[in-house]
N, C-alpha and C positions, 0 to 999 in steps of 0.2 A: 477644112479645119477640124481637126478630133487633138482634144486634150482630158488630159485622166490626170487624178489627181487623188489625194488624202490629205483630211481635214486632220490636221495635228490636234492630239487631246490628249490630257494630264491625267483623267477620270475613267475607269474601269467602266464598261458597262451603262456611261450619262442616260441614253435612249430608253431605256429598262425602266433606270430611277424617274424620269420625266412621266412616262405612262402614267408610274405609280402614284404619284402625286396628282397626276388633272382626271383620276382615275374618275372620280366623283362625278366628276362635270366634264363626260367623254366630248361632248358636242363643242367644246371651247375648241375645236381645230377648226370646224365651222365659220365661228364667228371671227376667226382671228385669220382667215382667207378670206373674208366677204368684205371685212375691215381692208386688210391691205389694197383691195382690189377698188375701194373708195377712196381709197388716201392716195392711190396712184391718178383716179380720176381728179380728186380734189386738187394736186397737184398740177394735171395740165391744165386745169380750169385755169389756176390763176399766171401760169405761164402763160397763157394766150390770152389772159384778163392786162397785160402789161406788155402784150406783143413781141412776148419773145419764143412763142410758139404757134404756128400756122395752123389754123384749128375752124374751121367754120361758125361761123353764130349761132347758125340753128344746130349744131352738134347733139345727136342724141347721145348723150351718156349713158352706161346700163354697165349692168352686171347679167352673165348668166351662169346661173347654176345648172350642170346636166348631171343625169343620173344615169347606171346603164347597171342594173338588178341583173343581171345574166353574167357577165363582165365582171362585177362588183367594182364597179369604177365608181368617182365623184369627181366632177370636172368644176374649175373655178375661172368664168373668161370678161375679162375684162376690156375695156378701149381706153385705158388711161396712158400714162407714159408711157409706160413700155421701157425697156433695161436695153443696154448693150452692153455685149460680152464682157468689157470690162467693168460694167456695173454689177454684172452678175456675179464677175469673180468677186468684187469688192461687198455688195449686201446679199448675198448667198452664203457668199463662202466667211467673209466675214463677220460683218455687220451683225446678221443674223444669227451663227452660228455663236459669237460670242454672247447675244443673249439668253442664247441656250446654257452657255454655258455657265453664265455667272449665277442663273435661275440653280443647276445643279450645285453650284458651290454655296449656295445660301441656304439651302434645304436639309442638304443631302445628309447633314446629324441632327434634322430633326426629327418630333416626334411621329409616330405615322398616322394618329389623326389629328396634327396641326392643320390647322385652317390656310390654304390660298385662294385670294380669290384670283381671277381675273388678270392673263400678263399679257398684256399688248406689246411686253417686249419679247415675248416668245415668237413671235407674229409668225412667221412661214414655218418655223421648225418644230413648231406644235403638230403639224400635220404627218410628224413621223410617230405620233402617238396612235393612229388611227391605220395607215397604211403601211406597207409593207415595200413598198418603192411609189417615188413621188417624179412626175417631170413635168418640166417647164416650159415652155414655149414661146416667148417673147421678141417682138418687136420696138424698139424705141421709134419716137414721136421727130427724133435727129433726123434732116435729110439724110439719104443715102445711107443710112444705117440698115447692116444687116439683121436679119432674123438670127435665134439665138437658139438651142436647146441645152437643157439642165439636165441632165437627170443619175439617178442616186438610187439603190435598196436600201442604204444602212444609215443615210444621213451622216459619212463620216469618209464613203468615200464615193465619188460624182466622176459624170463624165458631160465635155463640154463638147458639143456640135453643131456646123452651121444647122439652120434651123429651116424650115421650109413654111414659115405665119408669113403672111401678106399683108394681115391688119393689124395696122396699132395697138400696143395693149400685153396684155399678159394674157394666158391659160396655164393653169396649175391642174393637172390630172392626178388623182391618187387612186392605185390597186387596193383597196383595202382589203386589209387583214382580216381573217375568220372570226375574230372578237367583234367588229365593228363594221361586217355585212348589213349592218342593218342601215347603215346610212346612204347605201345606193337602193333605197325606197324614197319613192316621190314622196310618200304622204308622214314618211317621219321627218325628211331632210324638210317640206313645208313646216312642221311643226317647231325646227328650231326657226328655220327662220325667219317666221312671224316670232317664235321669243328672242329672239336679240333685235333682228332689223325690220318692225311693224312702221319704225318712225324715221328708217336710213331714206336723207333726202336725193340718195343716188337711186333709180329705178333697178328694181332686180325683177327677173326673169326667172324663173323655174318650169324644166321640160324635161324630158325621158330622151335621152341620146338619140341623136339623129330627125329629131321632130328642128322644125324652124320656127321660129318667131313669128307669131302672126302682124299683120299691119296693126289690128286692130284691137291688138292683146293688151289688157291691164296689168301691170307689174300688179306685186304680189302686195308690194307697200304701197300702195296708192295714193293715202292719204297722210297729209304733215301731221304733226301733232299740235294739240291747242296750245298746249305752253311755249311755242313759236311766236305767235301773235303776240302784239300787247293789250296789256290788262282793259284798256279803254275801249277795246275793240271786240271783247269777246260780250254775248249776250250771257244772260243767265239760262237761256234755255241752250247754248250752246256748252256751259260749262257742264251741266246736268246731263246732255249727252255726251260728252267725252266719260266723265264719271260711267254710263251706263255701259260702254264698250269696252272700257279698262277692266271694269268690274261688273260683269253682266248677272251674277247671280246676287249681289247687293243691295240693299235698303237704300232709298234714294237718302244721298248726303243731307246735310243739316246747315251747314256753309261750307266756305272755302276758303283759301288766301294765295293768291297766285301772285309767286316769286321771278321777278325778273330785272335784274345786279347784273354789271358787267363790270364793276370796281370794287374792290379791290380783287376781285377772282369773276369770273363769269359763272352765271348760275340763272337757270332758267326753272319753270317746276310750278306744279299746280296739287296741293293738300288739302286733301277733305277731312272735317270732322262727321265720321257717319255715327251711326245711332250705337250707343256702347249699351245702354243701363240694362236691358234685358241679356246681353249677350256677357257681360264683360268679363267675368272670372274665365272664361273658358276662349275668348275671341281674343284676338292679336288683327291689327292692320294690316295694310303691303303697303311698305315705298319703295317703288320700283324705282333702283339708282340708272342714269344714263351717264354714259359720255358719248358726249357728240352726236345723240340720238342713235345710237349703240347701248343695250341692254348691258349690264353688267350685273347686276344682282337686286334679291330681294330683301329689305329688313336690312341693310349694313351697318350693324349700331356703331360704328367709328365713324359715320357720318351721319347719322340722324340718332340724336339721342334715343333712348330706352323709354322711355315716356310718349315720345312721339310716333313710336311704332304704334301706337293705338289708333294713329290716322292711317288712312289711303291715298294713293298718290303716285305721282309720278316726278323727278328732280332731275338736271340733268346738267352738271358740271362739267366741262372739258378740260376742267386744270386740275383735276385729281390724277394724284400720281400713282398709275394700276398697274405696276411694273415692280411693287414689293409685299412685302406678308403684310398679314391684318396690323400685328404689332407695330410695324414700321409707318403704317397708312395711320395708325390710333395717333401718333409721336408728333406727325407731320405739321407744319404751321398753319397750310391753305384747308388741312382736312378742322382741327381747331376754330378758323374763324368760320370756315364754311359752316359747322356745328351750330355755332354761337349766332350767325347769323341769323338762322334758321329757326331757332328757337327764340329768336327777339321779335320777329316776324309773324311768328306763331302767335305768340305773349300778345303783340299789336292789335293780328285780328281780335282778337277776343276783348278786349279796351275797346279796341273803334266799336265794334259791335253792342257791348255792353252800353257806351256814351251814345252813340245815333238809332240804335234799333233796339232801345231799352224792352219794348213790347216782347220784341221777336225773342230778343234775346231769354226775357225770363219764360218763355214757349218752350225755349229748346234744352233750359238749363238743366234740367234732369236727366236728360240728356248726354250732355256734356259734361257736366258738372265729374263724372269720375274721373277724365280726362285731365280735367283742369288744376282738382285736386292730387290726381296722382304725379302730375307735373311738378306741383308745389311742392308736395313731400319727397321728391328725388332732383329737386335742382332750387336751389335759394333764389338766384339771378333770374330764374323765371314764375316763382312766387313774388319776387319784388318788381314785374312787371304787370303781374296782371291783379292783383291784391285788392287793388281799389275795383275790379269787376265781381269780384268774389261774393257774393249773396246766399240768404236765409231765405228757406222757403218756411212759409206759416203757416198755420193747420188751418184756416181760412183760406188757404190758396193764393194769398198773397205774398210778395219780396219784399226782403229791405239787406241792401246793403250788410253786410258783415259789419263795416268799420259805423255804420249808421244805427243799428241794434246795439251793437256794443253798449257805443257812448249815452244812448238811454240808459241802459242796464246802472242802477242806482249803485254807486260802492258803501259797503259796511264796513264799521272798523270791528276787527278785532282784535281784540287786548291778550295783549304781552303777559305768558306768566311772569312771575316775580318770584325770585328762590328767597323762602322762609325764613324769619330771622336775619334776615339782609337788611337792617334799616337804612344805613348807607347806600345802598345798591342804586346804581340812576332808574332811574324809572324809563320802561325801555316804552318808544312811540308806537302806539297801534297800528295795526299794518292795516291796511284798506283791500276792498278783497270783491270782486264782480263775477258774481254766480249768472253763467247762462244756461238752462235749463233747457232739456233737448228730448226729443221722441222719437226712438228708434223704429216703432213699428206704432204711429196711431190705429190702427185697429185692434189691435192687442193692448195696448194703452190707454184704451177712449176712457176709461174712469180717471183716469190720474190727471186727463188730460180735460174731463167736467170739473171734477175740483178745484182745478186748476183757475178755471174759464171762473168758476163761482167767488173765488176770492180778488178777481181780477188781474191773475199774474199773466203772462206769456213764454211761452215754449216756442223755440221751431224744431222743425224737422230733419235730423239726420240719419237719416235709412240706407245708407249705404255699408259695405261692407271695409271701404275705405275710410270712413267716417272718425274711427275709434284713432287713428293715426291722425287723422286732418286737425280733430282735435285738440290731442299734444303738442300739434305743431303750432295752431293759435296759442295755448298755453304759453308757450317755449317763447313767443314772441312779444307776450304780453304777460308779465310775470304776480300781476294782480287778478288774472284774469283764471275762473276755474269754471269747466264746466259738468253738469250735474246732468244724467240721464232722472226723468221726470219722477221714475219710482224708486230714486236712492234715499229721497229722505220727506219728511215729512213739515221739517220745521216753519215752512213758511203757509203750512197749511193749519197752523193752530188757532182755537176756537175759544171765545168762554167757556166753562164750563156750564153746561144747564143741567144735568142729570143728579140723580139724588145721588146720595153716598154710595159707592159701590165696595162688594169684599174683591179690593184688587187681587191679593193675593191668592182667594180661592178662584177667579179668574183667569189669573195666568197659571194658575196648578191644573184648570182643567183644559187649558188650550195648549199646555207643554206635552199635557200627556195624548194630544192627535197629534203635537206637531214637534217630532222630536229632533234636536238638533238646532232647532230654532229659536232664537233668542225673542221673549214674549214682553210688548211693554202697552202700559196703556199712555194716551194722550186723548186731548179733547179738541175732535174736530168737528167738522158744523153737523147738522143733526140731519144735513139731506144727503150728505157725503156718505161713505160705504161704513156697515157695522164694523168691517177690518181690513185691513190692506197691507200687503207684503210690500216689504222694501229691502234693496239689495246694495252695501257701498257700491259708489263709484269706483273705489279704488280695487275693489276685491275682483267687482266683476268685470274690468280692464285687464287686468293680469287673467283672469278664466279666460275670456277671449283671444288674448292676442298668443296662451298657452295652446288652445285648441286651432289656434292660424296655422305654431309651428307644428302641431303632430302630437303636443304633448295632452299627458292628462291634467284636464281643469284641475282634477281633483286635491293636485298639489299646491293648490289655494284654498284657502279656509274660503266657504262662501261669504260668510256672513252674513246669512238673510237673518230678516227680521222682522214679526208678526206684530202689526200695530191695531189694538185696540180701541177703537171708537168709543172713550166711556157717554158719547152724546148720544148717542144713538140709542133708538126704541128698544133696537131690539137686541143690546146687548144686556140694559136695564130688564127686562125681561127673563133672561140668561140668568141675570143676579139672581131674580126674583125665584126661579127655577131651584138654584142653587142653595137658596137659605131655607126651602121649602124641601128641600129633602128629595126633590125628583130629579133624581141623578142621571135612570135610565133617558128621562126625555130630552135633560141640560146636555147630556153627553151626545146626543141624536143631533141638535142642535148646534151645538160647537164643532162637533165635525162639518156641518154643511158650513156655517160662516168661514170655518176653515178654508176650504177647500173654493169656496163662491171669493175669497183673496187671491186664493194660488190662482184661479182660472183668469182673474184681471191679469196676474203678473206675464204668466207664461201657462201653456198649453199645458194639461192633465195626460198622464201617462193613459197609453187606453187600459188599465184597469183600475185605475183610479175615478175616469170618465165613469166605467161600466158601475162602479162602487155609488159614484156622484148622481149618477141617473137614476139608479132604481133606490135611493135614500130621499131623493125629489119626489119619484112616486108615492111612497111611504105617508112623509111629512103630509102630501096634499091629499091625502086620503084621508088623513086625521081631521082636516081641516073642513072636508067634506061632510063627517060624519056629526 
């Protein structure tokens, strides 16, 4: 038997354009030969799982991949079905080739760095991206079936011959091409594939042409993967070790949430929350996508939200349809609820966790806490799942609940103008209004934050770089609700007044003239509190920030800082006294350091201002000395 033939094609050049697209991710002929070569095993399994194919019990199933570096060969040999001639004409020549071909017709005016991922439906004819002629060798599993040969340079036109294989199965041999000699090396061809098949439950083999299979040889994948088991059966020191192998140079996780649905889509997958707050602006997660315990890719945001790429992990779906572009895959309804799933899941853990391991939980929340927030501010549907776990840390080291802080927090009304000369006009209802008070950096803050402590108020803690968002978003949910960074204002720090008369206004004329640009006021706060303290709006310094997130200059916001006067205090009284007394040089010495002893509460001293600050310290204490 010898038959020649040409694959009819509509497309100039398809095998050129195919390269150029899987250019990226040369090794996908790899996986999409190792794959077919499993799906032919998988195949007769369940043929002889239903007795309609003659198959021993104890059958070892296997893959072997050989290599021959001298040769440039890569050879792909399986014991699965196995084809006959006219299967071959039928998914070689057809089958196959038209998923070649509609992969060209989908692409071929797109851009050239559109995104594909992963085509399963390319399966055999991807291997003309790497080699420069490909032949087949097959056997079917059919009594008395003959052996078969394929073979092809240009994948467009082929020659069919009886074939001279003995053993069931397939071998796919490929000459590779001078671009892609590098894949008849044993130790790169191992390196794809342990990245696609670490967890393919068909056994592969890897050897250098002409060596044999030892009795006693461990396939390359050896071992299943934990998201196989069920959740009731794995330990936590077994979870901890799959985590340390998936991800060997990693921080040991924080928890987990291991995923396993077989309704409405099949989905199996185990996600770590590892440790974010030291790394986060600059660290991203890995969720490794499977199907079928087949690698597909890392980080697929058409399947795992954007927010959840902060976790690691591994998921492993077989009803994702990897046979079209990203765009088409983002569209799809099973990639949708698969999403939705996923993130409900997520949402869960972190409820159950918060309601049964309250301890643990508030341990880890620093943790996770950017995680959880950054969830919230890029998806509603999973702020609305985990909201009730959402928590305040307090400068005491203690938690309370978000929605349990809140609803302490006292409301005040404040009153409605009323436009002039309007006797008639209704009188409009006072609006009721819940200031929560917040610390962006208590060490930097610790004075605003004794004051605080002295009048009896509370503050928590939000020190995150996420925070200034987290907070508009409770706003935006709660439309009474405003929160104050603890040095924007001073009003609930007000005091009797105990101090004798002061000249306010030669007060604020000799504090405007160290501190220019700054709007100067006095108020009367308690007399252990600070001689002066800088205060910045909330609102001013929300727009500085979230200016300097984009790129832009703060500058294009008026600060509005504002220098507050302690008239309770010793030793602003003293300043007075300085001042009606004519000792301007020593009022002026003095007013700078109070100055500057505000700024240094608020925020860090430029270093020559420091250098100014320090040796004006020396001075002072010298005086004081003498």
């Amino acid at each position: 038997m010898r038959e020649q033939g040409t694959i009819s094609i509509t497309a100039e050049n398809m095998f050129p354009i195919i390269r150029k697209w899987l250019y990226a991710d040369r090794d996908i002929f790899i996986r999409e030969l190792v794959s077919n070569g499993s799906d032919a095993i998988a195949k007769l399994s369940g043929l002889a799982g239903v007795g309609q194919a003659d198959v021993p019990a104890d059958e070892a199933y296997r893959i072997i991949v050989e290599v021959d570096e001298d040769n440039k060969t890569i050879a792909f040999d399986d014991n699965g079905i196995g084809m006959t001639a006219d299967e071959v004409r039928k998914y070689i020549n057809q089958v196959a080739f038209s998923g070649a071909k509609d992969f060209f017709e989908q692409y071929k005016d797109s851009a050239p760095d559109a995104q594909i991922i992963g085509h399963f439906g390319l399966g055999f004819y991807s291997s003309f991206m790497a080699a420069k002629s490909v032949r087949i060798d097959t056997l079917s599993f059919k009594p008395d079936a003959e052996p078969v040969t394929w073979e092809s340079e240009t994948g467009t036109e082929f020659t069919i011959t009886e074939g001279n294989r003995t053993q069931r199965g397939s071998r796919m041999t490929l000459v590779l091409d001078d671009d892609n000699a590098e894949y008849a090396n044993l130790f790169t061809v191992r390196e794809v594939l342990m990245k696609y098949f670490r967890y393919l439950p068909t056994p592969i083999y890897l050897r250098k042409a002409g060596e044999e299979v030892k009795e006693d040889e461990k396939p390359i994948n050896a071992k299943a993967p934990l998201w196989t088991k069920a959740p009731s059966e794995c330990t936590e020191d077994e979870y901890r070790q799959f985590y340390r192998e998936v991800f060997p140079m990693a921080a040991e996780p924080l928890f987990w949430v291991h995923l396993n649905i077989d309704y409405p889509f099949r989905l199996k997958g185990i996600l770590y929350f590892p440790k974010l707050r030291s790394e986060f602006e600059s660290a991203e997660g890995q969720v490794k996508l499977y199907c079928n315990q087949v690698f597909v890719a890392d980080n697929l945001k058409e399947v795992i939200p954007e927010y959840l790429l902060l976790l690691k992990g591994c998921i492993d779906c077989p009803d994702l349809p990897l046979n079209v572009s990203r765009s088409a895959l983002q569209n799809d309804s099973t990639v949708k609820k698969l999403s939705a799933h996923i993130t409900r899941k997520v949402a869960d853990r972190v409820v159950s966790l918060f309601k049964d391991e309250r301890e643990t939980f508030e341990k880890v929340w620093d943790d996770v806490s950017p995680f959880i927030k950054y969830g919230c501010l890029r998806d509603e549907k999973f702020y609305d799942r985990v909201k009730s776990a959402l928590i305040f840390k307090l400068p005491d080291g203690s938690y309370q609940t978000v929605d349990e802080y809140i609803e302490a927090v006292p409301e005040v009304e404040i009153p409605m103008d009323v436009p002039e000369g309007d006797e008639n006009a209704p009188k409009a209802e006072p609006m009721k209004e819940k200031t929560v008070y917040y610390v962006s950096d208590p060490r930097q803050q610790a004075q605003y934050l004794a004051m605080f402590k002295e009048k009896g108020l509370s503050a928590v803690i939000l020190d995150h770089v996420l925070d200034n968002h987290f907070i508009t978003l409770l706003e935006r949910k709660n439309e009474t609700l405003r929160f104050k960074r603890i040095d924007s204002s001073v009003e609930d720090l007000a005091a009797e007044k105990t101090g004798s008369d002061l000249d306010a206004e030669g007060l604020k004329s000799g504090f405007a003239g160290v501190a220019p640009g700054v709007a100067v006021e006095l108020a009367s706060l308690s007399e252990s509190a600070a001689p002066a303290v800088m205060v910045l709006s909330e609102e001013g310094r929300r727009l500085q920030e979230m200016a300097k997130m984009f790129g832009q200059d703060p500058g294009m916001f008026p600060s509005e800082k504002k220098l507050v006067i302690n008239e309770n205090h010793p030793l602003i009284g003293k300043l007075d006294k300085m001042l009606k007394a004519g000792k301007f040089g020593d009022a002026a010495e003095l007013t700078e350091q109070v100055y500057d002893l505000a700024r240094i509460a608020h925020e860090p001293l430029s270093a020559e201002d420091m250098t100014k600050f320090i040796a004006r310290s020396v001075e002072i204490l010298k005086k004081l000395a003498d």
